[in-house]
C-alpha positions as CSV (number, residue, x, y, z in Angstrom):
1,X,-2.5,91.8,1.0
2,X,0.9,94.3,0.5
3,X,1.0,97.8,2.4
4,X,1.0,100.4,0.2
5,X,4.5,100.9,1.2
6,X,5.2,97.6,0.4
7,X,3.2,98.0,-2.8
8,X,5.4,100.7,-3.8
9,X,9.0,99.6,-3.2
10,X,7.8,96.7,-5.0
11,X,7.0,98.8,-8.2
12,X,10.3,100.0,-8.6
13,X,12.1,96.8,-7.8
14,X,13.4,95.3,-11.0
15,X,12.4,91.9,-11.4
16,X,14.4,89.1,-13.4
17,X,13.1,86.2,-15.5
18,X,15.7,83.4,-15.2
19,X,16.6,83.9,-18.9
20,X,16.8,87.9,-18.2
21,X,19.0,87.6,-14.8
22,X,21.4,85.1,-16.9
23,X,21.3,87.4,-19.5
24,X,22.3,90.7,-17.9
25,X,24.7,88.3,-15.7
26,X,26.4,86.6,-18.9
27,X,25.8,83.1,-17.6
28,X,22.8,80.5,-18.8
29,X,20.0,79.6,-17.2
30,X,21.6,76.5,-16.8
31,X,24.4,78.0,-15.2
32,X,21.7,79.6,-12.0
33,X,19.9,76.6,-11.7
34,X,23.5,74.6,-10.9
35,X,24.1,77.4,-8.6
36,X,20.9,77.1,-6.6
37,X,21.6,73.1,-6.8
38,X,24.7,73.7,-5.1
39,X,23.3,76.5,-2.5
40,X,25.5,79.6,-3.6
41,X,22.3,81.2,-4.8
42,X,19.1,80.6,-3.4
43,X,16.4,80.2,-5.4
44,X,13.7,82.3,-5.6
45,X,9.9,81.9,-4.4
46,X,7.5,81.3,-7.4
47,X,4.8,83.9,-6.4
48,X,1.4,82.1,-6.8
49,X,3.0,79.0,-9.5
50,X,4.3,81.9,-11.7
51,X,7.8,82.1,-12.9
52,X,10.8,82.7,-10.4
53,X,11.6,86.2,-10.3
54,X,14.7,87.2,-9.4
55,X,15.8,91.0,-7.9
56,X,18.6,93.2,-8.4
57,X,20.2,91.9,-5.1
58,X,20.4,88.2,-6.9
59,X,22.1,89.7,-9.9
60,X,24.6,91.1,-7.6
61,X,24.8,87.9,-5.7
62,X,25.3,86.2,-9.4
63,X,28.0,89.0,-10.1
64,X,30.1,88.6,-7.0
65,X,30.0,84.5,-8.0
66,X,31.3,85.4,-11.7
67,X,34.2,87.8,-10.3
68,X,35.2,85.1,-7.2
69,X,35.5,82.2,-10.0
70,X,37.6,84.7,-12.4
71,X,39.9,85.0,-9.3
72,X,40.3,81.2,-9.4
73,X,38.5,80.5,-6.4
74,X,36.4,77.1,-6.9
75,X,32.6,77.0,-6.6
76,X,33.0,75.1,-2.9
77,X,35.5,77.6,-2.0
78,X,32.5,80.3,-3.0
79,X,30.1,78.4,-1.5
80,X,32.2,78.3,2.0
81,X,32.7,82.2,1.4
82,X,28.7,82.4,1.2
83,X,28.2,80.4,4.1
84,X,30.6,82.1,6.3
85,X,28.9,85.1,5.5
86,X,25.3,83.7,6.4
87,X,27.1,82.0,9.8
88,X,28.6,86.1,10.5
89,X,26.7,88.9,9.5
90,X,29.4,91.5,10.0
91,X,31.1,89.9,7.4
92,X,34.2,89.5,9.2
93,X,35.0,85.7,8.8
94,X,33.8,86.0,5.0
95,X,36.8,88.6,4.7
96,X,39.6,86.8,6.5
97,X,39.0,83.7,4.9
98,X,38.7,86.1,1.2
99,X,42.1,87.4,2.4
100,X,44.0,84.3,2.7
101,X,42.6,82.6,-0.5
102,X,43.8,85.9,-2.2
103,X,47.3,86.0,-0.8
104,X,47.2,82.2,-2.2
105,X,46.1,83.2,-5.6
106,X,48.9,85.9,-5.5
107,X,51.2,83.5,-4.4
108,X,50.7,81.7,-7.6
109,X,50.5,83.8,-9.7
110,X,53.6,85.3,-8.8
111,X,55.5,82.1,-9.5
112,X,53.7,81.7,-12.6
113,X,55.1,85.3,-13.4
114,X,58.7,84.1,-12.9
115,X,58.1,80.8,-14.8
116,X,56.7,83.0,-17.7
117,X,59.6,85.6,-17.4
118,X,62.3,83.2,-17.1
119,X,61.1,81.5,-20.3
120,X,60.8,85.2,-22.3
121,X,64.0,85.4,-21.5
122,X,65.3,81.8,-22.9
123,X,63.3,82.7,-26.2
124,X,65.0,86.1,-26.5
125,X,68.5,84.7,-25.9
126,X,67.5,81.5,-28.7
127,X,66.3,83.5,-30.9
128,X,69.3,86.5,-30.8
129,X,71.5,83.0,-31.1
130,X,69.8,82.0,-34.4
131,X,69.8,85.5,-36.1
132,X,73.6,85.1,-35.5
133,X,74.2,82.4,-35.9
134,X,76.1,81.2,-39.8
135,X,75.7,78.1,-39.5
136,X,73.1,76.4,-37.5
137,X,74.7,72.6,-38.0
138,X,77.8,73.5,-36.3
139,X,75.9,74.6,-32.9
140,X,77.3,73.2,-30.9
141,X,80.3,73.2,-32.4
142,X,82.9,75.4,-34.4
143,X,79.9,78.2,-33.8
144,X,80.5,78.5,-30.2
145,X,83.7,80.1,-31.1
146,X,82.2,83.4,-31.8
147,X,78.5,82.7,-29.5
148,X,78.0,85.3,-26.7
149,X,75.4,82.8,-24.9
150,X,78.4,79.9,-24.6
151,X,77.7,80.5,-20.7
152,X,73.6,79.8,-20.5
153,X,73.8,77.5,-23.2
154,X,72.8,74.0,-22.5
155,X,74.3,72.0,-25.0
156,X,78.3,73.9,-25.6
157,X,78.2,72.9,-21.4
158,X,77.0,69.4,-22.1
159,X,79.6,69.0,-25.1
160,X,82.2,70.6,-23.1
161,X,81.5,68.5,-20.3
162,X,81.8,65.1,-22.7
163,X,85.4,66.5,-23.7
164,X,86.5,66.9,-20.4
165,X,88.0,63.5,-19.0
């Protein structure tokens, strides 16, 4: 039998259904159940054969999975984050390993970033090229003349390259 105090926190702790927690989560069902399989969320105790109820501190455990996955992390790399955290309460290993996975991710993004702005800047030179251009058959060519890109473009330095003996 539950204390009274124990009785009462337990009246104003919200409870999940599995459909609810996905819900208000903005995963499936499906989704927690593959998360329980693979041991980033434990599953709840079915109180007396009932449904699984789930508490406010699972949907913030679901939340924290949602928002390491959106920062690319992998569900083993969240489930090592989870277990570090269960291995060191304080949390401490949890964060330095949380820190170097970020740095990583910043890392690549970062070259992604100068793939993406190098290639901006390609289509802004290509397409300045066409609007001047009078003649798009004689590129390379008689066009080059009279082309303020002769320097970046890749095919006047190819063709000049074939003249060249």
């Amino acid at each position: 039998m539950l204390s009274p105090t124990t009785e009462h926190s337990r009246k104003w702790q919200t409870l999940y259904r599995i459909g609810e927690l996905a819900q208000q989560a903005g995963v499936t069902a499906r989704t927690i159940r593959y998360y329980e399989e693979l041991g980033i969320l434990s599953a709840p105790v079915r109180p007396q054969a009932r449904h699984r109820r789930y508490s406010e501190k699972d949907l913030l455990h679901l939340q924290r999975i949602q928002q390491l996955k959106e920062y690319g992390l992998t569900l083993g790399e969240i489930r090592e984050i989870f277990d570090l955290s269960r291995e060191d309460p304080s949390g401490e290993k949890s964060r330095l390993r949380l820190l170097t996975r970020y740095r990583e991710k910043w890392r690549e993004a970062n070259k992604r970033k100068e793939r993406i702005e190098a290639y901006i800047g390609d289509l802004e030179w290509h397409i300045d090229q066409l609007e001047r251009v009078g003649n798009f058959q004689a590129c390379p060519g008689e066009e080059c003349r009279n082309c303020r890109y002769t320097a970046i473009c890749k095919f006047y330095n190819n063709n000049r390259s074939e003249e060249r003996p």
